[in-house]
N, C-alpha and C positions, 0 to 999 in steps of 0.2 A: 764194298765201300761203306762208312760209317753213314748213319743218318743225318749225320751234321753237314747235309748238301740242302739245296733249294730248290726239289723240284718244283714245276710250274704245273698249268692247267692252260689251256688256250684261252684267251680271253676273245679274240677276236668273235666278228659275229657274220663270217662268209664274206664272198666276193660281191659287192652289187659294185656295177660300173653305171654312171651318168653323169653328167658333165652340165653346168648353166652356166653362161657369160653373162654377170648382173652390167646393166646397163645403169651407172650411177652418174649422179649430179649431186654437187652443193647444195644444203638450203642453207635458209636465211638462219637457221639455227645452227650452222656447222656440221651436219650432219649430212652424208651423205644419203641418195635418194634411188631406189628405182621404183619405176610405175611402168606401165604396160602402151602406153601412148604410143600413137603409129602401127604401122601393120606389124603384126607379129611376125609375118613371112621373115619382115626386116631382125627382126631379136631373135627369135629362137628355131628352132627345130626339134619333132617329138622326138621318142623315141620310139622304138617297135610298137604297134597296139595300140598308141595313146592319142586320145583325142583331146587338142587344146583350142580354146575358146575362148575368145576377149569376152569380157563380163562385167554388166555396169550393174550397181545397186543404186537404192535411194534409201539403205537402211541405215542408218543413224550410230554412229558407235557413242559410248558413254565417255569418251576421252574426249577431252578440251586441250589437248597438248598435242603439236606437230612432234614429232608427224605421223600423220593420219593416212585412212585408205583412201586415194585419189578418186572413186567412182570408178576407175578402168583398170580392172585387173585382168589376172589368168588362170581362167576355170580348170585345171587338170582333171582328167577321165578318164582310167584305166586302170588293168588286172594288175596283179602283185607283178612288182618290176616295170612297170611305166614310169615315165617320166619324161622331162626334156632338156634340150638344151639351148641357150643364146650363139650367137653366132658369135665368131671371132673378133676381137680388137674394141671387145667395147668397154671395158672394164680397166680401169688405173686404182688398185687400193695398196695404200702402205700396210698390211698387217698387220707385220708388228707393234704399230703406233694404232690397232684398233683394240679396243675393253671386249665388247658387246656385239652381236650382232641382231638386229631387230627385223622383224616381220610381220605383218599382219595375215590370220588364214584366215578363211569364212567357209561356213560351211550351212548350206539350208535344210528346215526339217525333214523334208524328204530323205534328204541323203544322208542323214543323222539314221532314218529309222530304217533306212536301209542296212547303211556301214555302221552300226553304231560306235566301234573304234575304229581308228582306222591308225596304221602307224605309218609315217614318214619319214625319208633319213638326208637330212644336210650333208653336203661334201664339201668342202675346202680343198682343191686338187691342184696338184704343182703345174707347171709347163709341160711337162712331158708324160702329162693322166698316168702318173704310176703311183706315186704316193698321194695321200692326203691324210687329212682330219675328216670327223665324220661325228654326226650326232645326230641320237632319232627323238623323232618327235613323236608323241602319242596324241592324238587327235579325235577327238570324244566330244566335243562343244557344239551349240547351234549359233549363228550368228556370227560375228567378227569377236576373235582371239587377240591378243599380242602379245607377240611371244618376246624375251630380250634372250639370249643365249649365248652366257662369258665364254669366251674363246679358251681360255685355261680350262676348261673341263672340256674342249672337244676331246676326241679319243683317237689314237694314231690308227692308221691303215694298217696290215700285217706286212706289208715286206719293211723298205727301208721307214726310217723314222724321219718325218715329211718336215720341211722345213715353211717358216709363215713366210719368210721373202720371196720363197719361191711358189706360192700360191698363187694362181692366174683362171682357176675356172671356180665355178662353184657349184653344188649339183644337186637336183632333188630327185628322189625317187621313192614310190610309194610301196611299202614293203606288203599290205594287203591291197585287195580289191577295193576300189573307192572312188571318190570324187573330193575334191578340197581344191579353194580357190586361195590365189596367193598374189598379195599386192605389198605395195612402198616396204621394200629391204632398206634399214640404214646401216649406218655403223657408228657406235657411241665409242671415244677418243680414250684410245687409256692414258694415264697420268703419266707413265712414262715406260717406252720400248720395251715387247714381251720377248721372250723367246718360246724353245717349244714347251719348256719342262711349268708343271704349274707349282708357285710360288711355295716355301715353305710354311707361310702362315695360314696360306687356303686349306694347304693337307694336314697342317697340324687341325684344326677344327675339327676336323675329319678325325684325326689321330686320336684326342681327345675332349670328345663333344660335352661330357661333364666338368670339365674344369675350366675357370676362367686362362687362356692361352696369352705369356707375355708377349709374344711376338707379335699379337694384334694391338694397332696402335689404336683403335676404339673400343676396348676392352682396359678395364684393373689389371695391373701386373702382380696381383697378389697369389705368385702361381711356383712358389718353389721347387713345390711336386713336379712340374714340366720342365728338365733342367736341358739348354739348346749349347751348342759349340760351334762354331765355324772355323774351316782351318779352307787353308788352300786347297783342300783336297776334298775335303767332303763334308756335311752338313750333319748334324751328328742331334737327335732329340730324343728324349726319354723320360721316363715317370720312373724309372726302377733306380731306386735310390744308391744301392751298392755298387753299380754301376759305375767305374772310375771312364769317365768323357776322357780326358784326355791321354789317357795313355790307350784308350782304343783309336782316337785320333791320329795318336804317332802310328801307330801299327797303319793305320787304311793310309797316310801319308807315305810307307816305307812299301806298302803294296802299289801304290799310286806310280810312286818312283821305277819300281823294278817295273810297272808294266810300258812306262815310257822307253823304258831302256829297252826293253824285249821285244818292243812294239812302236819305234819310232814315228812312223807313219799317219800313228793316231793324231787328233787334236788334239793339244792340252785344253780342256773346257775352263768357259769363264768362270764357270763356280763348280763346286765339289757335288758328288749326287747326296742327296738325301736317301740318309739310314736312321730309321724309326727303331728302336730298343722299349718293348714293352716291359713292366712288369710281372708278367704270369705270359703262358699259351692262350689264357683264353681268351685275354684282351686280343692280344696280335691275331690271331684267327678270327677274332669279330671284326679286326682293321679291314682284312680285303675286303671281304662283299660290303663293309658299309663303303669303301672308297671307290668298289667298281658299282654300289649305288649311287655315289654323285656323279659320275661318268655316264649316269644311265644305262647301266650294263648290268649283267648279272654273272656271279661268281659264287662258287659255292667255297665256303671256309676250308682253308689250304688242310691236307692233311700233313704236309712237310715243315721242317724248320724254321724254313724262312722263305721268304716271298716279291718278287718286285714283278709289280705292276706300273705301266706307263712312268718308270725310270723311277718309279720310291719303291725303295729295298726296306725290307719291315723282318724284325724276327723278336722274339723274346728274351729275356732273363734266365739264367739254366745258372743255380747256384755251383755246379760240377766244374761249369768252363769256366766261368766268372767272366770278367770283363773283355778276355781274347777266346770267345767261342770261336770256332771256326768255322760255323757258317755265318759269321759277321762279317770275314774276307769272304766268302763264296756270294753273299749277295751284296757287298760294296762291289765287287768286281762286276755283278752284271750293269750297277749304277752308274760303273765310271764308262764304260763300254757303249752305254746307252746315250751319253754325253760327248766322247770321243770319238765315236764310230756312229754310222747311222742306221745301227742296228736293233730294232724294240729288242726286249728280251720276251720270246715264246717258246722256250723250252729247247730249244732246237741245239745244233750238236756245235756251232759256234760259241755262243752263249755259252752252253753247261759244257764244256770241252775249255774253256778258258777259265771260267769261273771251281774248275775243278782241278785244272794248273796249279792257279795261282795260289787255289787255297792251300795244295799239298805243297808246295816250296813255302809255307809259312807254317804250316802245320802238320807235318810228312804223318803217316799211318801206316801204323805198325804192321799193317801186316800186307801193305797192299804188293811186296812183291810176290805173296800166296793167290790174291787175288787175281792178278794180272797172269800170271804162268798158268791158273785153271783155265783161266778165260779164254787162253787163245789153245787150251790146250784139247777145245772139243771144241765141234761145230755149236753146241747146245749153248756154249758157255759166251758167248761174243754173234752180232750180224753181222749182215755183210759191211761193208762202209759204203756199199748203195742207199743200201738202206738209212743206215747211222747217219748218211752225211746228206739227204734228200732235203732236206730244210725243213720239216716238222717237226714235233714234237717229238721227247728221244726219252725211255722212261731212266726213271734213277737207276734199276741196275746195270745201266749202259755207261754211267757217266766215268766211269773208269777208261771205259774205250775209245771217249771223246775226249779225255786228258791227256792219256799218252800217247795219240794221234797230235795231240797239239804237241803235246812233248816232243814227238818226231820233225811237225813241219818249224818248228822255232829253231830247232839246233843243226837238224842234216843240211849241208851243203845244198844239195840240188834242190832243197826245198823252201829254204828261207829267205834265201834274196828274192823271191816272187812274188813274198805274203802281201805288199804293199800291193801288185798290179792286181792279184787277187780279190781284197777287199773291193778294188774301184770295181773291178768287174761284178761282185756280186750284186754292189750298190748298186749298178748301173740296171743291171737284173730286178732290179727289187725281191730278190728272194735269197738266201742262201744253200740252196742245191747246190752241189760241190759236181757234179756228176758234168754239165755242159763245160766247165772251166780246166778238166783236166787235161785234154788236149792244147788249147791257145795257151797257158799260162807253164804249165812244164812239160806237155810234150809228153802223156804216162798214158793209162786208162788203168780203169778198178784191179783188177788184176797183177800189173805193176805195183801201185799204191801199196793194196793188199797184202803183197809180198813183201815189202820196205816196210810195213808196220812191224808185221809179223817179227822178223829180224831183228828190226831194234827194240822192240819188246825182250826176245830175246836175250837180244843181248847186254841191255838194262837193268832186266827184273829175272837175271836168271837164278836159280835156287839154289 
């Protein structure tokens, strides 16, 4: 396969499971409240290891503005992986309609010169504790903190991509050994209804932190360099001046198109994903780690073409392709997927199996039926599709294997009228492992599959 694909890097940062029901009320300021009042038996439950303790101070925070720490919080105590949780049915918050979420920590010198950091990680978790939001916190201070924490930058889970209406628990848990006490969670109101994806003005900042950004409406728009397009389809921003916007526009619209038709089952999303077009490599490979530093995360600069992180697809200027590169469709594809489907993009054989589709029906390569006839033509050359289809990460010289497997289940008969019950089931899974769904959905095992790739390979890319 040519380099002009988008392989990924995991961004995720492990499994931590823990779950909190914030117990909130109104205040007088519109703001929603929790404080620790009443028996705790009544709110929470530890988890493994952790010992929790109502906690009153008399120490004084330097803020004159509600809301403030009530005197009665919740001392948490415990090894890497403690933590707790509220009991059921306490909690009503609109999400979507929150900006901000606020907390006060404290922490005493003792346990400062003990833990001297200590990191902690917020969860936002749906109904059914599979998906969530998540964001850590580094915790290093003596005395009362407060923290405010925009909802746009939490960071998705690794299976499906967590929706805010469906959010119903909320979780802390302490990634080292420590102690930190935690009191009044509010939620400050955002101006108007979020969804999951964060704004294109937020990431342009991001995108480009040296130039004044016209899309900020408290910012000069004296910003020609940063030239923006919106279509039905996708969200289109760039500094690279030869760069023709809309006639890459109509292309991701005509990619957008075929993948509705090939994929009806999807969503059509309310807005188009965002695709960053740098001027040089080196801008665009300094975009991911500084955008998976405002996520609080870390990512080391892509060594591949193109890149999407938490649904913004980012790649460069390449005087050779000019305005129809094609990993411009290969990373609009995982954008619009991340949007339509509730699947982040982590390298996995869904993702780069579709995204490697659709690029080749817009940009076919010359030599991929050489590619494809070696591949399957030795064991060495292709894995198993155990392996391929397990739901991790799949490296680039595989993405051939996960195109024309898509190739197979979009067009064979016994495979394609399924693909919708499929999707729901892996959604429902939160993972996409292919391996549990081959018996409920068509009735095969690996083996089978295996054979029917083999074949229509074959019979496709024969030489």
């Amino acid at each position: 396969m040519t380099n002009e694909t988008g392989a990924k890097r995991d961004f995720t940062r492990g499994t931590w499971f823990v779950l909190l029901w914030l117990g909130l009320s109104s205040s007088v300021f519109g703001r929603e409240l929790l404080t620790f009042d009443g028996p705790l038996k009544d709110l929470v439950t530890p988890l493994s290891k952790s010992r929790l303790e109502a906690w009153n101070t008399d120490e004084a925070t330097s803020e004159d503005r509600d809301p403030t720490p009530q005197g009665r919080a919740l001392r948490l105590t415990a090894p890497a992986g403690g933590g707790f949780v509220t009991n059921a049915d306490v909690v009503t918050v609109d999400w979507p309609k929150v900006e901000s979420l606020g907390l006060w920590l404290h922490r005493t010198a003792a346990e400062a010169k003990e833990h001297p950091t200590v990191e902690l990680e917020l969860r936002l978790i749906e109904d059914d504790r599979k998906a969530y939001f998540w964001r850590r916190v580094e915790v290093a201070h003596v005395g009362w903190q407060k923290l405010l924490l925009p909802l746009d930058w939490f960071v998705w889970s690794e299976g499906r991509i967590p929706r805010w209406e469906k959010v119903r628990y909320v979780g802390f848990r302490l990634r080292d050994d420590g102690a930190v006490t935690i009191d009044t969670l509010w939620s400050e109101p955002a101006q108007a209804p979020r969804d999951e994806f964060t704004p294109a003005e937020l990431v342009a900042r991001v995108a480009f932190p040296q130039q004044e950004n016209k899309l900020s409406d408290d910012k000069p728009a004296e910003t020609e360099s940063v030239r923006t397009l919106e279509t039905r389809d996708v969200q289109l921003l760039t500094n690279a001046k030869p760069l023709e916007l809309e006639r890459l526009a109509a292309q991701c619209g005509l990619v957008a198109k075929q993948m509705r038709s090939e994929l009806p089952f999807l969503t059509e999303p309310a807005r188009g994903p965002l695709l960053f077009v740098f001027q040089n490599a080196a801008e665009y490979r300094r975009f991911v780690p500084r955008l998976a530093r405002r996520l609080n995360a870390q990512l080391e600069a892509p060594e591949s073409t193109g890149f999407t992180l938490q649904g913004v697809s980012s790649s460069s200027w390449d005087e050779e392709y000019g305005s129809l590169r094609p990993v411009f469709v290969h990373e609009f594809v995982h954008g619009y997927l991340c949007r339509a489907s509730r699947f982040p993009c982590h390298g996995e054989w869904l993702h780069e199996g579709l995204a490697t589709y659709f690029q080749l029906k817009f940009h076919p390569q010359a030599n991929l039926r050489e590619v494809v006839a070696k591949g399957i033509a030795s064991a060495k050359g292709h894995v198993p599709l155990s392996e391929l289809c397990n739901g991790r990460h799949i490296a680039l010289g595989h993405y051939w294997q996960a195109g024309t497997l898509w190739q197979m289940l979009l067009s064979e008969k016994r495979y394609q009228p399924h693909l919708a019950t499929l999707l729901e089931r892996l959604e429902a899974a939160n993972s996409t492992d292919l391996g549990p769904h081959l018996k409920p959905v068509w009735d095969t095992d690996w083996n089978t599959l295996t054979a029917d790739w083999r074949a229509f390979c074959e019979r496709r890319f024969a030489q």
